[in-house]
C-alpha positions as CSV (number, residue, x, y, z in Angstrom):
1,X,12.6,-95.5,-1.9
2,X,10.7,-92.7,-1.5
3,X,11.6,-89.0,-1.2
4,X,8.5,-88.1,0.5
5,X,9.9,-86.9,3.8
6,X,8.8,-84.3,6.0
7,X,10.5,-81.0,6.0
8,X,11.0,-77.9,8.0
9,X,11.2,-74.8,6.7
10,X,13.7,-74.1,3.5
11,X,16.6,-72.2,3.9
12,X,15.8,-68.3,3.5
13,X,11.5,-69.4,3.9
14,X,11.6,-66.6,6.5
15,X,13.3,-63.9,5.7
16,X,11.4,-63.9,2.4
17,X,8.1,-64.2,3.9
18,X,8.9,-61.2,6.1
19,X,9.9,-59.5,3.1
20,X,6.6,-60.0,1.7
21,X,5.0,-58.8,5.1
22,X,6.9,-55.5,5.0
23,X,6.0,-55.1,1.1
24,X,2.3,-55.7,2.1
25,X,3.0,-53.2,4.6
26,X,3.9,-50.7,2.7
27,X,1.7,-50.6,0.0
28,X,-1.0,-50.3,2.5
29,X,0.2,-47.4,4.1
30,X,1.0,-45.8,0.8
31,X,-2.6,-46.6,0.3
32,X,-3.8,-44.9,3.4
33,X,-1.8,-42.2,2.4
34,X,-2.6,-41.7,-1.3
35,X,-6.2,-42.2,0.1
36,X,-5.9,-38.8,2.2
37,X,-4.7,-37.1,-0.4
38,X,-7.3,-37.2,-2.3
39,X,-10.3,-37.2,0.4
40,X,-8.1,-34.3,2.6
41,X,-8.6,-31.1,-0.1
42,X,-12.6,-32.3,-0.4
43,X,-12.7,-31.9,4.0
44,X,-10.9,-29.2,3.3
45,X,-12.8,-27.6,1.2
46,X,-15.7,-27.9,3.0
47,X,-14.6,-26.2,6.2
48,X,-13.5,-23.1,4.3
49,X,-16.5,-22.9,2.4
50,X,-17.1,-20.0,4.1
51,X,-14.9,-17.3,2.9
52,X,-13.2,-15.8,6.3
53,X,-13.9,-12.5,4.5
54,X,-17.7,-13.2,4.8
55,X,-17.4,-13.9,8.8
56,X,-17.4,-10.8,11.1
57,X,-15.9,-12.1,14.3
58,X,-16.8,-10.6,18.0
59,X,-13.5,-9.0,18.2
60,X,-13.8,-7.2,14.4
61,X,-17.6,-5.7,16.0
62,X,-16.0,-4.4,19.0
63,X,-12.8,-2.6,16.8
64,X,-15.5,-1.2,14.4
65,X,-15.0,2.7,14.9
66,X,-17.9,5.2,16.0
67,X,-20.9,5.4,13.7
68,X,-20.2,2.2,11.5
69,X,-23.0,-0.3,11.9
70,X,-21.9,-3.7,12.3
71,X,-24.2,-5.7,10.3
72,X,-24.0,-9.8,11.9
73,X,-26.1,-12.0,10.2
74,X,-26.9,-15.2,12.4
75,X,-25.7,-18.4,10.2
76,X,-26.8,-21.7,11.1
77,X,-25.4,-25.5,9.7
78,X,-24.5,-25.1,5.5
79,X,-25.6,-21.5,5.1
80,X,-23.2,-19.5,3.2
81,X,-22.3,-15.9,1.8
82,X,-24.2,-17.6,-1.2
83,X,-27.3,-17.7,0.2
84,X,-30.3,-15.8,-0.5
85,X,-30.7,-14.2,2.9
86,X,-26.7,-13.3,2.8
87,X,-26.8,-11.5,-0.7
88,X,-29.8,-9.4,-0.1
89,X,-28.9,-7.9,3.5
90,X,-25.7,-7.4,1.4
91,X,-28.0,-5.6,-1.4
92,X,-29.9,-3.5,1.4
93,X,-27.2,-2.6,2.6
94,X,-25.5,-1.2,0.3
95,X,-28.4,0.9,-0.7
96,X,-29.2,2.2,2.9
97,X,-26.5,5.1,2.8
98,X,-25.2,4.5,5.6
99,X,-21.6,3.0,6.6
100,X,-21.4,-0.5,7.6
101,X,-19.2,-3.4,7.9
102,X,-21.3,-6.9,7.2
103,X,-21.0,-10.4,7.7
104,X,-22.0,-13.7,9.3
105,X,-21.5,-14.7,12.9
106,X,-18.6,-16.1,14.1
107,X,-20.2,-19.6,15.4
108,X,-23.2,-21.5,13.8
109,X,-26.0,-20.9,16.1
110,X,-29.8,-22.6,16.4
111,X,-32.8,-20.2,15.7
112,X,-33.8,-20.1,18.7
113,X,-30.3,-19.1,20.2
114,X,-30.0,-16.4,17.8
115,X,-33.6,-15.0,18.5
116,X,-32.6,-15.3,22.5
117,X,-29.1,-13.9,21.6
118,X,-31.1,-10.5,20.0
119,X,-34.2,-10.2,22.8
120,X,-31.4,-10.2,25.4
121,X,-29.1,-7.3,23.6
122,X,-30.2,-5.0,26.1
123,X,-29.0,-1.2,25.3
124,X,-26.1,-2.2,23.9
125,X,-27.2,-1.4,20.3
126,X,-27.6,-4.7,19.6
127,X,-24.4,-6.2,20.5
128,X,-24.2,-9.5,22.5
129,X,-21.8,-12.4,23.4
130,X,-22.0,-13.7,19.7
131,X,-22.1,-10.0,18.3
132,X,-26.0,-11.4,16.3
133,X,-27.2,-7.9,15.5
134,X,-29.6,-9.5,12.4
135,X,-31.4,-12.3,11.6
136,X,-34.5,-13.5,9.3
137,X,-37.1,-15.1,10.4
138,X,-40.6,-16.3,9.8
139,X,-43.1,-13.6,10.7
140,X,-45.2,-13.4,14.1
141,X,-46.9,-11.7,16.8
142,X,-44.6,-13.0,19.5
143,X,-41.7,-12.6,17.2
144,X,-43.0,-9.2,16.9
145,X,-43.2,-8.8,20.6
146,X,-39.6,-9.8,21.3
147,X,-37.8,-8.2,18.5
148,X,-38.2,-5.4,16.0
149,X,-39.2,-6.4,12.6
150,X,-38.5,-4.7,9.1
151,X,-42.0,-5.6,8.2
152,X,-40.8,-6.2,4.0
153,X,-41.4,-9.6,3.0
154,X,-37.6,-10.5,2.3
155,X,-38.8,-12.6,-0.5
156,X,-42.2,-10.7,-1.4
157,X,-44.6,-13.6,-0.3
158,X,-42.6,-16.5,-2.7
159,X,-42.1,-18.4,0.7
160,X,-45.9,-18.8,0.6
161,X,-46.2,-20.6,-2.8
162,X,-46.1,-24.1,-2.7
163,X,-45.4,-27.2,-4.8
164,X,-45.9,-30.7,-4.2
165,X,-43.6,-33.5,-4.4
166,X,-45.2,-36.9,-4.8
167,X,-45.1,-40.9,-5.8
168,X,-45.5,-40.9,-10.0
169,X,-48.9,-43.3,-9.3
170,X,-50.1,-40.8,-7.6
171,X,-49.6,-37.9,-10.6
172,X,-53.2,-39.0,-12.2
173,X,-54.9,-38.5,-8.7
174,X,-52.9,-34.7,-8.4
175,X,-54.6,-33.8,-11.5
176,X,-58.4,-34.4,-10.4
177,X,-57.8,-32.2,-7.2
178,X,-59.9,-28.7,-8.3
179,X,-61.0,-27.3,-4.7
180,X,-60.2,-27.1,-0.6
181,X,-62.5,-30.3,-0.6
182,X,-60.7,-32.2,-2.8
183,X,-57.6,-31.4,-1.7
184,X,-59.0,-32.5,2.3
185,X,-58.9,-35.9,0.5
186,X,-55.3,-36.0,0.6
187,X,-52.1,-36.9,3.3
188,X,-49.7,-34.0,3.2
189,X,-46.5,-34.1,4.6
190,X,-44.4,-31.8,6.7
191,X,-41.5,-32.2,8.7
192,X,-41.6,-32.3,12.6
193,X,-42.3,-28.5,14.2
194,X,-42.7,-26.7,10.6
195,X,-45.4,-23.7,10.9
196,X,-46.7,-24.7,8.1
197,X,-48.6,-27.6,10.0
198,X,-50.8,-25.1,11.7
199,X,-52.1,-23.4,8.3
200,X,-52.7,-26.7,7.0
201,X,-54.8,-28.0,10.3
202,X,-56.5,-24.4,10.2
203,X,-57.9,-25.6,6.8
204,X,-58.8,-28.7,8.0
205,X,-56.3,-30.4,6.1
206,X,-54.9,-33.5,6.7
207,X,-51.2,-33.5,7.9
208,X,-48.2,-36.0,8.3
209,X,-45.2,-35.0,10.0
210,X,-41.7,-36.7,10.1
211,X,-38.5,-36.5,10.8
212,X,-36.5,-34.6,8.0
213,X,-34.6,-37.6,6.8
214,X,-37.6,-39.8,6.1
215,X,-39.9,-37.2,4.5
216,X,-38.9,-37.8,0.9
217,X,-39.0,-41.7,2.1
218,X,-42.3,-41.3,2.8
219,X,-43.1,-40.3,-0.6
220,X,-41.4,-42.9,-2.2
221,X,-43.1,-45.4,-0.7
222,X,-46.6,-43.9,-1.3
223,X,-47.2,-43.1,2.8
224,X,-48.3,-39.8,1.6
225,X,-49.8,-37.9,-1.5
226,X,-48.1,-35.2,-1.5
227,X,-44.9,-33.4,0.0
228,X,-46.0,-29.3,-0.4
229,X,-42.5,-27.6,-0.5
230,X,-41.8,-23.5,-1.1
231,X,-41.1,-23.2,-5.3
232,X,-37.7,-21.6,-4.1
233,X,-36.8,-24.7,-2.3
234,X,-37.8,-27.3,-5.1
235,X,-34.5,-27.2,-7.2
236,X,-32.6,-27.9,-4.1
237,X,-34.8,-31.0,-3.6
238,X,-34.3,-32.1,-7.2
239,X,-30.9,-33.3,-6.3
240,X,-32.3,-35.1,-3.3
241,X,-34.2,-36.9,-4.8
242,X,-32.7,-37.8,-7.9
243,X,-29.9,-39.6,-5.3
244,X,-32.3,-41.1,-2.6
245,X,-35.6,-41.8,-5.0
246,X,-36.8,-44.4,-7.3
247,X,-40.8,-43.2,-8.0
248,X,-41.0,-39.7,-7.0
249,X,-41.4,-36.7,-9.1
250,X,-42.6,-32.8,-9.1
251,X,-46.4,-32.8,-9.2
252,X,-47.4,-30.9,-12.5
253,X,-50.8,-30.2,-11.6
254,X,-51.1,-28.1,-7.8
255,X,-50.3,-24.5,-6.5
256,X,-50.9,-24.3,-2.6
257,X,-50.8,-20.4,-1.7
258,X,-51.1,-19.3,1.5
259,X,-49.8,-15.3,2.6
260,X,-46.3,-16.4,4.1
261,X,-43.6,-14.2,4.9
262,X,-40.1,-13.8,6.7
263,X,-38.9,-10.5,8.0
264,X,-35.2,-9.0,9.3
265,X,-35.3,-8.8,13.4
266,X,-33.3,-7.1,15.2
267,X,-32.9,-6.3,18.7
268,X,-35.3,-3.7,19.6
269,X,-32.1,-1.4,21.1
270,X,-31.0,-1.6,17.6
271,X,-33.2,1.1,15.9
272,X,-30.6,2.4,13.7
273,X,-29.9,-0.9,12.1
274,X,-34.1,-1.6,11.3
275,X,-34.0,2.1,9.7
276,X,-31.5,1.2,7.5
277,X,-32.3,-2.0,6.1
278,X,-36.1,-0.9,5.8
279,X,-34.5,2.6,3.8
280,X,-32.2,0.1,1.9
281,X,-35.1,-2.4,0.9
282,X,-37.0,0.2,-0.2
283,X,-34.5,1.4,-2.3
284,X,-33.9,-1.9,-3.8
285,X,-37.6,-2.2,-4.7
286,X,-37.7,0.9,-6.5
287,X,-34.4,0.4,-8.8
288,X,-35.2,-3.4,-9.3
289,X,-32.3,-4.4,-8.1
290,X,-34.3,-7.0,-5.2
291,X,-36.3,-8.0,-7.9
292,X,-33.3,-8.8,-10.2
293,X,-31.7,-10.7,-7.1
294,X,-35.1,-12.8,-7.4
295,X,-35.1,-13.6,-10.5
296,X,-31.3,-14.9,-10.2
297,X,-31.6,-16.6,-7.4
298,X,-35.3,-17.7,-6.4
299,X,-37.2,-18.0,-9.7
300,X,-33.9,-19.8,-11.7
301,X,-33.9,-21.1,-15.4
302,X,-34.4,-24.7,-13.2
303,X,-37.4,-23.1,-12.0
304,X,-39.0,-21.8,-14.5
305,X,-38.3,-25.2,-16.7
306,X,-39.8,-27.4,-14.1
307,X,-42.7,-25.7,-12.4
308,X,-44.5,-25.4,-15.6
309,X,-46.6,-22.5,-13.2
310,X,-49.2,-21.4,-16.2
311,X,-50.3,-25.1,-16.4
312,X,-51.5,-25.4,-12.3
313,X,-54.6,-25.0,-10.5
314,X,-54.0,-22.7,-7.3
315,X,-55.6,-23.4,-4.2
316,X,-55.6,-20.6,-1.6
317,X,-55.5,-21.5,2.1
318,X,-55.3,-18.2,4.8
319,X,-52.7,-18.0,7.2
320,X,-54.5,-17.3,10.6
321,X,-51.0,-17.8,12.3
322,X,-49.6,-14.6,11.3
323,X,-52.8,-12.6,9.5
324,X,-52.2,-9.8,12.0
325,X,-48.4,-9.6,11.0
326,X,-48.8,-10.0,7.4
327,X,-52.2,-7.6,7.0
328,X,-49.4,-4.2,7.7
329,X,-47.5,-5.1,4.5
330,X,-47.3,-2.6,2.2
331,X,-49.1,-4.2,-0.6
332,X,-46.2,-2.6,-3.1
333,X,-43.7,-4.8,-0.9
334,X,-45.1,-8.1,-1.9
335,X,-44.3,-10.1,-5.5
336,X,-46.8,-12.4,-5.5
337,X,-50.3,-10.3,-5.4
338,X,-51.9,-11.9,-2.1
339,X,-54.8,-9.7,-2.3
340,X,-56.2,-11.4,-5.6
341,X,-55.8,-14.4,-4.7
342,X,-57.4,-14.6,-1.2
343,X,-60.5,-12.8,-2.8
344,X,-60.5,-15.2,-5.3
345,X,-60.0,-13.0,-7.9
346,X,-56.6,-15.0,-9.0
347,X,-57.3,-19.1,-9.0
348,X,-54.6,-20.4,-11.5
349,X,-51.3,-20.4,-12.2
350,X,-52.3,-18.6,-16.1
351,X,-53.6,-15.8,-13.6
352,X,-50.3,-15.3,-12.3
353,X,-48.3,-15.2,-14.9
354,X,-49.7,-12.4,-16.1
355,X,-48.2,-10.4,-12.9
356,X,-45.1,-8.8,-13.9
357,X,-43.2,-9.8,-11.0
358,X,-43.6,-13.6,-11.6
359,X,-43.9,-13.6,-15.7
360,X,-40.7,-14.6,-15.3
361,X,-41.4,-17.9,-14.2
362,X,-43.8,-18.5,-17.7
363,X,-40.9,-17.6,-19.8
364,X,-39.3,-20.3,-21.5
């Protein structure tokens, strides 16, 4: 006979299966919570990467006693105390003379809300909603019109020498690019609204601009020739593309120059403020203390390793966008000698190595 005969569930079937349910159970939520354990310090830690001791609030401004200058620098999405812009109104300040209290706004703010915030300080020395009283910015005549410049290149015209990035196929065409006319042979790119567009189009140059998170795309995928980027900015990059590239590499063989600079603004009821940075500044010139702050943090040891500058051609381009703004420059306030090289005097990068201010970067 046989013993095939259907069954229902076995005595205890159920209870054990809901004890397996409650075990599943639990290991997932001791997953979930192992799992925040280690993700919540890293969220953590990047919303105190700003040092509270960095960040001068709108209350702190208004408690600051008669005579102290409070010293707000505008900070926008991932800037830091760190930063370059931070660390020398910190170095200006220091050598101005006069009493302070420094530090970055409150909020992250756009540009162009910060640059608002300052034209409309009124006579309030400078103080507003967001307590802004500083900010750095690219020089310009309507810039110039709105707000009160420290006319002091804040990184003595380095902003204005540029480096390509571009697709390794494309290395052996870099290389054969000697004038303005060979270089009108190429597709730059630029990212949407960049100033630099208009210097390039002034030169008749030929221009390519996209949004910032397909630019180094772009390059991958041979769109474009080359991807021009300030030689401060390039080691930044590096890790960019190291993570989101296959075929793209620094370009060995090009130096784009054109006179470039950003200035401190602030509000034009703010004269006390301008004089003291522009005294400061000055001051840091002449002890080589700005140009140390350079050298550590603009021309780096990844710099200098990678740009290889003594082995490129330069190509000068002029900057009719702010000519006017840039020709006032004391021509002891700028690093790179701009002068030289738009009289054709300086045409490659051997040239400007032998400038004191940028031998650095041919060191080894």
């Amino acid at each position: 006979m046989s013993t095939d005969q259907p069954t229902g569930p076995r005595p205890g079937s159920q209870p054990s299966q809901g004890l397996l349910t409650l075990a599943s159970t639990a290991i997932t939520l001791l997953t979930i919570v192992v799992g925040a354990l280690f993700i919540q310090p890293r969220v953590v830690e990047r919303r105190i990467a700003i040092d509270d001791r960095h960040i001068l609030t709108v209350a702190e401004v208004k408690a600051l006693p008669e005579g102290v200058l409070p010293v707000v620098l505008d900070r926008s999405q991932g800037q830091d105390q760190s930063d370059f812009r931070y660390q020398l109104l910190k170095l200006v300040m220091e050598r101005s003379g006069q009493p302070y209290e420094l530090g970055l706004s409150e909020q992250t703010i756009s540009q162009d809300e910060a640059i608002a915030a300052l034209d409309q300080a009124g006579s309030n020395h400078g103080r507003n909603s967001m307590a802004i009283s500083v900010g750095l910015y690219g020089a310009g005549l309507e810039l110039n019109r709105r707000l009160r410049p420290v006319p002091i290149p804040v990184t003595g015209g380095i902003l204005g020498l540029r480096a390509g990035w571009s697709h390794r196929d494309e290395v052996k065409r870099m290389a054969s690019v000697r004038s303005l006319a060979d270089l009108r042979n190429l597709v730059l790119l630029q990212g949407l609204g960049w100033s630099d567009v208009d210097i390039f189009d002034a030169s008749g140059l030929r221009t390519f601009t996209a949004r910032s998170d397909d630019l180094f795309r772009l390059v991958d995928n041979r769109r474009v020739q080359l991807f021009p980027r300030g030689i401060a900015e390039l080691e930044r990059d590096s890790a960019v593309v190291r993570a989101t590239t296959a075929s793209t590499q620094l370009d060995p063989h090009l130096l784009i120059a054109y006179p470039f600079a950003g200035f401190f603004y602030v509000s034009r009821s703010n004269p006390e403020l301008a004089d003291a940075i522009q005294i400061g500044f000055e001051r840091a010139i002449e002890d080589g203390s700005y140009q140390a702050l350079v050298e550590r943090l603009l021309l780096t040891p990844w710099l200098r390793q990678n740009l290889k500058l003594a082995n490129r051609t330069v190509l000068v381009l002029p900057n009719p966008v702010a000519s006017a703004v840039l020709a006032d420059v004391d021509p002891k306030h700028w690093i790179v000698p701009w002068g030289d090289l738009l009289q054709g005097r300086v045409s490659s990068g051997s040239q400007l190595c032998e400038t004191a201010s940028l031998r650095v970067l041919c060191e080894s």
